[in-house]
C-alpha atoms as a printed R data frame, in Angstrom:
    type eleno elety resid chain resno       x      y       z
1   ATOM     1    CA   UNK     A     1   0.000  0.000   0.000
2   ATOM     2    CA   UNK     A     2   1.206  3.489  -1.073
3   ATOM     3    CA   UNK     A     3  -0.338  6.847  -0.103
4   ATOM     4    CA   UNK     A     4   0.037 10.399  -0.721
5   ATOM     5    CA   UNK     A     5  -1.109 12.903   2.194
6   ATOM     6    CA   UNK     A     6  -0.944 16.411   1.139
7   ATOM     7    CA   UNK     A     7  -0.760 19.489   3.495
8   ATOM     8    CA   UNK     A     8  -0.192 23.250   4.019
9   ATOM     9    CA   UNK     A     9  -3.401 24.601   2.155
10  ATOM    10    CA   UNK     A    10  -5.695 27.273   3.582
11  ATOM    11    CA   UNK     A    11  -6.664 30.795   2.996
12  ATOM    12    CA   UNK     A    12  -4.760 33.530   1.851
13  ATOM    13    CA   UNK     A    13  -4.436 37.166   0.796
14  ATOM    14    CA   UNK     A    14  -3.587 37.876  -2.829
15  ATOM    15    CA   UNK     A    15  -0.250 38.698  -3.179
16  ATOM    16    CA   UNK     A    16   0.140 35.953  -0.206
17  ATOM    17    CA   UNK     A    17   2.414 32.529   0.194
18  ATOM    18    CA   UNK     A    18   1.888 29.385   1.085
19  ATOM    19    CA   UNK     A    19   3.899 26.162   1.020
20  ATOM    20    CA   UNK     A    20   1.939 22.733   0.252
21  ATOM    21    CA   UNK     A    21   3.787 19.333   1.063
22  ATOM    22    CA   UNK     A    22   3.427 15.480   0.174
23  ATOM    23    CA   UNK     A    23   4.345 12.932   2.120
24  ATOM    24    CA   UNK     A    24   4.745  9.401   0.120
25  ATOM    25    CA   UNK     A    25   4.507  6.513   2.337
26  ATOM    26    CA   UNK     A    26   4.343  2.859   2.413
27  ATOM    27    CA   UNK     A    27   5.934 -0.449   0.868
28  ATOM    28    CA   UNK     A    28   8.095  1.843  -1.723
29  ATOM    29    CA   UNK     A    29  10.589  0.766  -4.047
30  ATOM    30    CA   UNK     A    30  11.731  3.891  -5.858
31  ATOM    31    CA   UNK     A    31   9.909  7.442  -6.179
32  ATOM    32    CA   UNK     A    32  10.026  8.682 -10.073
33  ATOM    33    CA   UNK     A    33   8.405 12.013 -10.537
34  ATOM    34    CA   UNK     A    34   6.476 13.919  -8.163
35  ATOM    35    CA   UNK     A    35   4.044 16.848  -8.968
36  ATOM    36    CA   UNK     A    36   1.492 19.008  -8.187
37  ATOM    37    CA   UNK     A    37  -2.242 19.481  -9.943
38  ATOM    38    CA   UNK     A    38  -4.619 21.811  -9.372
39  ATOM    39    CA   UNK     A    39  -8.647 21.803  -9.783
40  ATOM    40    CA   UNK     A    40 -10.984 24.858  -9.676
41  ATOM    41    CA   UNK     A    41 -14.427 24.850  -9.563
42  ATOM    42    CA   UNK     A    42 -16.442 23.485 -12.717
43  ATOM    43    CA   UNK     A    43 -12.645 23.203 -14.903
44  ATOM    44    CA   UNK     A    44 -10.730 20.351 -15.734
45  ATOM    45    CA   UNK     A    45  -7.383 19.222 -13.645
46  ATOM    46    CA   UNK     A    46  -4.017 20.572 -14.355
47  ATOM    47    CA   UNK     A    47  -0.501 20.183 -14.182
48  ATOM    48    CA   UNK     A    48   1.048 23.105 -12.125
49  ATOM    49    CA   UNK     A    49   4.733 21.684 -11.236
50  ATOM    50    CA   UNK     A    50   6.493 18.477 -11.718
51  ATOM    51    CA   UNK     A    51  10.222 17.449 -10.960
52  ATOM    52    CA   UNK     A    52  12.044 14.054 -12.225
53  ATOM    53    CA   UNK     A    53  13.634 11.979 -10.523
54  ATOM    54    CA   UNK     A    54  16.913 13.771 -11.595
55  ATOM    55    CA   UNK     A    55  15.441 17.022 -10.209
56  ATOM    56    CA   UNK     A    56  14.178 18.408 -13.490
57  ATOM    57    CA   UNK     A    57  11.682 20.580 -13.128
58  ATOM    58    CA   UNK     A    58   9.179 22.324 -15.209
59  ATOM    59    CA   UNK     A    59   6.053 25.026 -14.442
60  ATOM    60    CA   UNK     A    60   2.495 25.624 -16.344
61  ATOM    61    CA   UNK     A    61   2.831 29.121 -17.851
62  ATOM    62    CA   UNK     A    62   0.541 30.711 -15.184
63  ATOM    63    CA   UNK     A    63   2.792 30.202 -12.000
64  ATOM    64    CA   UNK     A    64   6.032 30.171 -13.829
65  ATOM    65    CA   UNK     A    65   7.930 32.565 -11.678
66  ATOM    66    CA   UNK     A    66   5.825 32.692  -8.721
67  ATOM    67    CA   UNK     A    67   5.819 28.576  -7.640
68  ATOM    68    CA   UNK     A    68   8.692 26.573  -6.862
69  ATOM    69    CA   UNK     A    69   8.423 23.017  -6.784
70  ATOM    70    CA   UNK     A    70  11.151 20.670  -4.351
71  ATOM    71    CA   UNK     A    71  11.784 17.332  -3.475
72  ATOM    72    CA   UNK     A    72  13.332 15.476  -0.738
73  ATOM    73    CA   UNK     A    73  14.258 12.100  -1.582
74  ATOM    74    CA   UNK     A    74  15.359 11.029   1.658
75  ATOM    75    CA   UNK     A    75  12.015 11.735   3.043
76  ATOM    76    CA   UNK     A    76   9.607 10.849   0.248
77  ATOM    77    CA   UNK     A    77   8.465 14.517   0.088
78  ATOM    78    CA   UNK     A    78   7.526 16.786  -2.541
79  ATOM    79    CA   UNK     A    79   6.609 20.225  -1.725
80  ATOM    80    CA   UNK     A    80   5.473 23.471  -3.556
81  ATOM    81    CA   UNK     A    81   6.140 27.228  -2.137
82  ATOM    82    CA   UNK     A    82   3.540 29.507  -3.653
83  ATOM    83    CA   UNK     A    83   4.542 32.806  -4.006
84  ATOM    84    CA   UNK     A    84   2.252 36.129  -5.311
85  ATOM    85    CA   UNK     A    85  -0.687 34.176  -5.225
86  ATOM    86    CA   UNK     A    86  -3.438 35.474  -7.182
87  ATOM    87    CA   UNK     A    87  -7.177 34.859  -6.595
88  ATOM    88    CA   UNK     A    88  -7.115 32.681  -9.864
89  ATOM    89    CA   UNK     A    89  -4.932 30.364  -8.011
90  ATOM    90    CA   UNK     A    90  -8.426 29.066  -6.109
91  ATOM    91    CA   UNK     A    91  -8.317 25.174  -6.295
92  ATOM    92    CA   UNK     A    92  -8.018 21.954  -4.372
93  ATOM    93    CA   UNK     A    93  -4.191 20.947  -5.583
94  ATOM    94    CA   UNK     A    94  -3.296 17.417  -5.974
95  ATOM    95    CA   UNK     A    95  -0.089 15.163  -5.380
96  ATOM    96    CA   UNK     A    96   0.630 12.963  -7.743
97  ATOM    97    CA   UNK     A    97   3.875 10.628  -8.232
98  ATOM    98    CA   UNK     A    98   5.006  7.645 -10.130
99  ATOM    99    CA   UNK     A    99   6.234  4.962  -7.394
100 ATOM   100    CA   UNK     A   100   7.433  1.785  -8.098
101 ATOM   101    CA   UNK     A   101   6.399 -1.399  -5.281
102 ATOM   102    CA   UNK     A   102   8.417 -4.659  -5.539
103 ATOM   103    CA   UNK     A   103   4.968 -5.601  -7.364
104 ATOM   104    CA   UNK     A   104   3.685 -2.458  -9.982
105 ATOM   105    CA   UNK     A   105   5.222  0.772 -11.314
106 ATOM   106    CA   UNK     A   106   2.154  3.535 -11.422
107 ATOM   107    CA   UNK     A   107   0.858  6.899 -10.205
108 ATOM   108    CA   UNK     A   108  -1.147  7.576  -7.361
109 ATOM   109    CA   UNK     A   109  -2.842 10.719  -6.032
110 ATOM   110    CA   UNK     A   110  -3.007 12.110  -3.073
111 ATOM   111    CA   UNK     A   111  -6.542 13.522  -1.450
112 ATOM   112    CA   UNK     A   112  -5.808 17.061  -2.149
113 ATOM   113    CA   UNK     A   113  -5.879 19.959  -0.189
114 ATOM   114    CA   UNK     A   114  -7.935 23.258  -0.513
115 ATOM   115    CA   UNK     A   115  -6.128 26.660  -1.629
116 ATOM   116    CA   UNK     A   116  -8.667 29.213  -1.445
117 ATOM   117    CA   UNK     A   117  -6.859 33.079  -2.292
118 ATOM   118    CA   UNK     A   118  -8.991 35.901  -1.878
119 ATOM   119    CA   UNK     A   119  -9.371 39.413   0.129
C-alpha cells in the first residue's frame, strides 16, 4: 500500500504565500516524478509543477515565476512554495507521483488539499 497525504493549504491574501507538502509513504521501491495538480471549480485538472527523478523541473505558464516546486528524496516529500498568489490560483491541488512497489510501477494521487486566495 502506497499513499500520498498532502498538506499546508488554507486561505490567503492575494499577493500571499503558502507552502503545500506530500508525504509518500508505504511499501516503496523507488519514487520517479512527483508533482502538483490543481482543480478549480467546474474546470478540468491541471498540471502546475512536476520534478524528475533527476530534479528536473518544469512550471504551467501561469505560475512560472511565482511557484517553486522541491523534493526530498530522503524523506519521500515533494513540496510546492507559492509565491504572489493570485485569486485565480483558487483550487483543491493534488499530489501525484510515479512509485514503483516490488509488485507495480504507477501513479497515485493524493486527497488534495484546498487553496482558497482571496481578500
Amino acid at each position: 500500500q502506497v499513499q500520498l497525504v498532502e498538506s499546508g493549504g488554507g486561505l490567503v491574501q492575494p499577493g500571499g504565500s503558502l507552502r503545500l507538502s506530500c508525504a509518500a509513504s508505504g511499501s516503496i521501491s523507488k519514487i520517479h516524478g512527483m508533482g502538483w495538480y490543481r482543480q478549480a471549480p467546474g474546470k478540468q485538472r491541471e498540471l502546475v509543477a512536476h520534478i524528475s527523478g533527476g530534479g528536473t523541473t518544469m512550471y504551467a505558464d501561469s505560475v512560472q515565476g511565482r511557484f517553486t516546486i522541491s523534493r526530498d528524496n530522503a524523506k519521500n516529500m515533494v513540496y510546492l512554495q507559492m509565491n504572489s498568489l493570485k485569486p485565480e490560483d483558487t483550487a483543491v491541488y493534488y499530489c501525484n507521483s510515479q512509485i514503483a512497489t516490488t509488485m507495480t510501477l504507477q501513479d497515485y494521487w493524493g486527497q488534495g488539499t484546498q487553496v482558497t486566495v482571496s481578500s
